[in-house]
C-alpha positions in Angstrom: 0.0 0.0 0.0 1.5 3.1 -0.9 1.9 5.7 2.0 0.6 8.7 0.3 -2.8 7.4 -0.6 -5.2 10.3 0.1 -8.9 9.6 1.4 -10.8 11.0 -1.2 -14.2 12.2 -0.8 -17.2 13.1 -3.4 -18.5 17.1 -2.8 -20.7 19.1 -4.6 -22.1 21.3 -1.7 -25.3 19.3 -0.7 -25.6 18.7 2.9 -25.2 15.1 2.8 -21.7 15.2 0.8 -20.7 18.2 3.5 -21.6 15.4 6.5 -19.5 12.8 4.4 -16.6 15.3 4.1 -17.0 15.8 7.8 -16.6 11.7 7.8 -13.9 12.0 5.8 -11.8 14.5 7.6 -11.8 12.4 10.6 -10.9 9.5 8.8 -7.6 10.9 7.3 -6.5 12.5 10.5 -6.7 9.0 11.9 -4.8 7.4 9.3 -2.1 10.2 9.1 -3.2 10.9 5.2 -4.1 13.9 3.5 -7.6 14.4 2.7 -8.9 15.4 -1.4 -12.4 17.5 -2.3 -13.3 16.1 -5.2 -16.2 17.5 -7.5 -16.7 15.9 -10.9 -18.6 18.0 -13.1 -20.5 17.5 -16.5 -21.3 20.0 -19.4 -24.3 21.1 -19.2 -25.0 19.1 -22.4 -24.9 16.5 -19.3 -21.5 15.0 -20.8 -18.0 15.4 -20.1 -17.8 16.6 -23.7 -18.0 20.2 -25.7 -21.3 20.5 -27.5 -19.7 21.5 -30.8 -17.8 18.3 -31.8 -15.4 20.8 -33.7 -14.4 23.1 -30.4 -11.2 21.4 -28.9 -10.0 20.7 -25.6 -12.8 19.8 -22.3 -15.1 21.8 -20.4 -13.7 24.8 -18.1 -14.1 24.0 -14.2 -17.3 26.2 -12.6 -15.8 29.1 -10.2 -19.1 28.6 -8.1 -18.4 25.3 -7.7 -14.3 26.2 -7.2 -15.2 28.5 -4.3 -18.0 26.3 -2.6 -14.6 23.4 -2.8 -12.4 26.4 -1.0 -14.7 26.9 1.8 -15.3 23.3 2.3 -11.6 22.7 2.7 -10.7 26.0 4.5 -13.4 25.0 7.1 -12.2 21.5 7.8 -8.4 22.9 7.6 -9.5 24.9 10.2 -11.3 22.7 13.0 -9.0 19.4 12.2 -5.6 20.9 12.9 -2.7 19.2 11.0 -5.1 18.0 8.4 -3.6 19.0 4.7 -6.4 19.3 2.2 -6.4 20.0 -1.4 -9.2 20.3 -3.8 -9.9 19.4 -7.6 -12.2 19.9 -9.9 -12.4 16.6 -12.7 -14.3 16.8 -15.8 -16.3 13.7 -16.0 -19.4 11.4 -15.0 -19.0 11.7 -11.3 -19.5 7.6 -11.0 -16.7 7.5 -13.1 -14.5 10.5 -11.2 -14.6 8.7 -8.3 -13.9 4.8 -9.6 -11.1 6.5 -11.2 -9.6 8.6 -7.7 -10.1 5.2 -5.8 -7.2 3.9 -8.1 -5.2 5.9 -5.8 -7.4 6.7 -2.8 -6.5 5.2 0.6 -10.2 5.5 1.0 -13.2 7.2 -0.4 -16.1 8.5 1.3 -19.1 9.5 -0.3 -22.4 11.0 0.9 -25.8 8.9 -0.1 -27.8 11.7 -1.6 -26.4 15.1 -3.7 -26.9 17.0 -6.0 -25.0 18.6 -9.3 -21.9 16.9 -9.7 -23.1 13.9 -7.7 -27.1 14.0 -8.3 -28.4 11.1 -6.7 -25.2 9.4 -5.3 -26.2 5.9 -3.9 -29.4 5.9 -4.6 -29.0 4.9 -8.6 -26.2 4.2 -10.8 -23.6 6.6 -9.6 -23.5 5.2 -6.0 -23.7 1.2 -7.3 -21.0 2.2 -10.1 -18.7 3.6 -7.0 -19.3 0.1 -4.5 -19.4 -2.2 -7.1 -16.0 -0.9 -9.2 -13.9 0.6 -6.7 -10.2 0.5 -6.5 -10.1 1.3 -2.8 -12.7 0.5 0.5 -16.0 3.0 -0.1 -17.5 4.8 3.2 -20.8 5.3 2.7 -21.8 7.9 4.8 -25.7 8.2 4.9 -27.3 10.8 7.5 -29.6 9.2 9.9 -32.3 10.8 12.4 -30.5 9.2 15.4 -26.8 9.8 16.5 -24.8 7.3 15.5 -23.2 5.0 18.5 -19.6 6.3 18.0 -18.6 4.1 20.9 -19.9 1.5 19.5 -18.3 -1.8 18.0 -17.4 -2.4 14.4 -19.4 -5.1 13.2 -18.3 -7.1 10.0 -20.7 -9.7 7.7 -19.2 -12.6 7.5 -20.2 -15.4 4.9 -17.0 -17.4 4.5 -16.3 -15.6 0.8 -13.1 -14.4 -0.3 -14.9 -11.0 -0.4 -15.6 -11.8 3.0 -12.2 -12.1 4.2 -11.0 -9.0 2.6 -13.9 -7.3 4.3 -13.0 -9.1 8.0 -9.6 -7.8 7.6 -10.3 -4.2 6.6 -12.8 -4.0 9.9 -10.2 -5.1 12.2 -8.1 -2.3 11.1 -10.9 0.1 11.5 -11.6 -1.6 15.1 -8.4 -1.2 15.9 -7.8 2.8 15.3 -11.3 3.0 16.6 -9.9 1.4 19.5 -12.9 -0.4 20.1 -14.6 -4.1 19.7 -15.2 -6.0 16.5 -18.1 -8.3 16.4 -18.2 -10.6 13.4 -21.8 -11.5 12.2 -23.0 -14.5 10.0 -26.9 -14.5 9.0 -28.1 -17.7 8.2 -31.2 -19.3 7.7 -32.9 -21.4 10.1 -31.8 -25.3 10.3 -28.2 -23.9 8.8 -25.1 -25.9 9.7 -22.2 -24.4 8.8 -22.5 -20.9 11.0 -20.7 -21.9 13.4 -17.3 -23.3 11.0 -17.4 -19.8 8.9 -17.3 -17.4 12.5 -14.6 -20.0 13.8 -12.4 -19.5 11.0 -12.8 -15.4 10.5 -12.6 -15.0 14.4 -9.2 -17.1 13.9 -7.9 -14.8 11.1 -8.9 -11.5 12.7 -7.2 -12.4 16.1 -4.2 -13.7 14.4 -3.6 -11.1 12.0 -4.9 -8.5 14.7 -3.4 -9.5 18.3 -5.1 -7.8 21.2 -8.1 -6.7 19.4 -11.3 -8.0 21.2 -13.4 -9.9 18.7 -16.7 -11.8 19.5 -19.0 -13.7 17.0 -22.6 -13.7 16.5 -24.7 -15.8 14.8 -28.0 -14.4 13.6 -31.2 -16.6 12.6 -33.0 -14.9 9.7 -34.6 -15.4 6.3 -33.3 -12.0 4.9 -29.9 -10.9 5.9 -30.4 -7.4 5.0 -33.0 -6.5 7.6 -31.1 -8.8 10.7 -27.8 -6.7 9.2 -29.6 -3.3 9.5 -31.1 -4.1 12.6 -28.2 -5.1 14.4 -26.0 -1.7 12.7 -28.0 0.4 15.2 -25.7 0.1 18.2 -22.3 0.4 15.9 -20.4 2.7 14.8 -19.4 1.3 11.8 -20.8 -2.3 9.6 -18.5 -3.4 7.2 -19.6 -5.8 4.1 -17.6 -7.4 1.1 -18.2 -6.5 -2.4 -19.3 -9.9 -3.6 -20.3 -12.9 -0.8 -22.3 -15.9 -1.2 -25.1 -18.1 0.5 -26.7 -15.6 2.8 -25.2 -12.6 0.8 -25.2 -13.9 -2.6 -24.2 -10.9 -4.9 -23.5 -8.4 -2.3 -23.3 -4.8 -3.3 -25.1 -5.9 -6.7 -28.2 -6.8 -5.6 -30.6 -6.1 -2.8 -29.3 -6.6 0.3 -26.0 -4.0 -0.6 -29.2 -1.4 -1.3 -30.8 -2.1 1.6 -27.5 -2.0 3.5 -25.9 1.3 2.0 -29.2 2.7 1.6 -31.0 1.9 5.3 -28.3 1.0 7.9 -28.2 3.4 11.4 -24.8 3.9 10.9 -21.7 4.6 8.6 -20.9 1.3 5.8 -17.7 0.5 4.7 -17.6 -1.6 1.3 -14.6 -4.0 1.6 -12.4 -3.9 -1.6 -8.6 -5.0 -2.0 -6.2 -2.1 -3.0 -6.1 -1.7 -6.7 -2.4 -0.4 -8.1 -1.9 3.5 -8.4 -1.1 4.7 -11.7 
């Protein structure tokens, strides 16, 4: 992993992209990394193109959304000391903007609703193009009516994939800056046998891999994984899921219960994805 990956975050001035810069700021002051302000506009043709298919080069970056980037930053400069911050402006689709940061992103954080730049993040294509294709873990940071339990544990979905594992290792180093529990869940359905094999072996691989760090294991009995997953997300501070599982999370992050996770949990989700190479 290279040392000078930035957390990179999605803005475009919408409340919910302001709370996940807020997320984000905290995030890189923990992991010692600078933190990015990313806005990826359009033409307002609605592509990343000139109209004129004649007129050369791209589309000019928009000083309203320059300055509304410089506040952001100088605010968060300003009440996370030591935090360096830089922002950019990309011409582009903003799924694509941020796929293509995460190539070099320690992490990115994005908000689940926006507007401009990121219209509709995480509730269409943008936000599934962003979990699904990442290069980097994705925070999804979706504002919620409650606070969140920021003592809480980190819990992790476990379903003996090799997404899975990827995901089980990734929340062990969050529990561990967080300095705080990690609870591995597996959801199966009633009569299930092998529940008790697929906790043994993650609880195994986080303790190894993650000495000192208290880990317990839960099983959970239910016929839809996504509602026992968002149910037990309200007392933690973070639930982390892989970007693919099977049984109980068959096609995670591509079908329903990634939605229903992203879209309805009571606190912050971390998609699981292995480090891509920075170009």
């Amino acid at each position: 992993m290279l040392m000078n990956r930035p957390v990179v975050v999605g803005v475009d001035g919408s409340p919910s992209s302001l709370v996940a810069a807020e997320h984000a700021a905290r995030t890189a002051v923990q992991r010692s990394r600078p933190l990015h302000l990313v806005h990826g506009y359009l033409h307002p043709s609605g592509y990343g193109v000139p109209i004129n298919p004649y007129e050369l080069g791209i589309p000019k970056p928009n000083d309203e959304a320059q300055s509304m980037l410089e506040r952001a930053a100088a605010d968060l400069a300003d009440r996370w000391p030591g935090l360096t911050v830089q922002v950019r402006q990309v011409a582009g689709g903003p799924g694509a903007t941020l796929v293509e940061e995460s190539r070099r992103a320690e992490l990115v954080v994005v908000g689940s609703r926006g507007h401009g730049g990121f219209a509709g993040l995480l509730l269409g294509s943008v936000g599934s193009q962003v979990t699904a294709h990442a290069h980097s873990p994705v925070l999804v940071v979706r504002p919620t009516e409650a606070p969140v339990a920021v003592d809480g544990p980190v819990l992790v979905a476990v379903d003996g994939s090799e997404s899975a594992e990827v995901a089980v290792g990734q929340a062990a180093d969050e529990a561990t800056r967080q300095q705080t529990e990690l609870v591995l869940v597996h959801v199966h359905a009633p009569g299930a046998t092998d529940a008790a094999e697929v906790l043994d072996t993650a609880v195994a691989a986080a303790r190894g891999s993650h000495p000192g760090l208290a880990v317990t294991a839960r099983q959970l009995q239910a016929e839809k994984p996504d509602q026992a997953l968002i149910e037990a997300s309200r007392d933690a501070a973070l639930i982390v899921v892989g970007s693919r599982g099977r049984g109980g999370f068959t096609g995670m992050l591509l079908g329903s219960v990634s939605q229903s996770l992203v879209q309805h949990a009571h606190c912050p989700v971390l998609v699981a994805h292995p480090y891509g190479r920075a170009r």
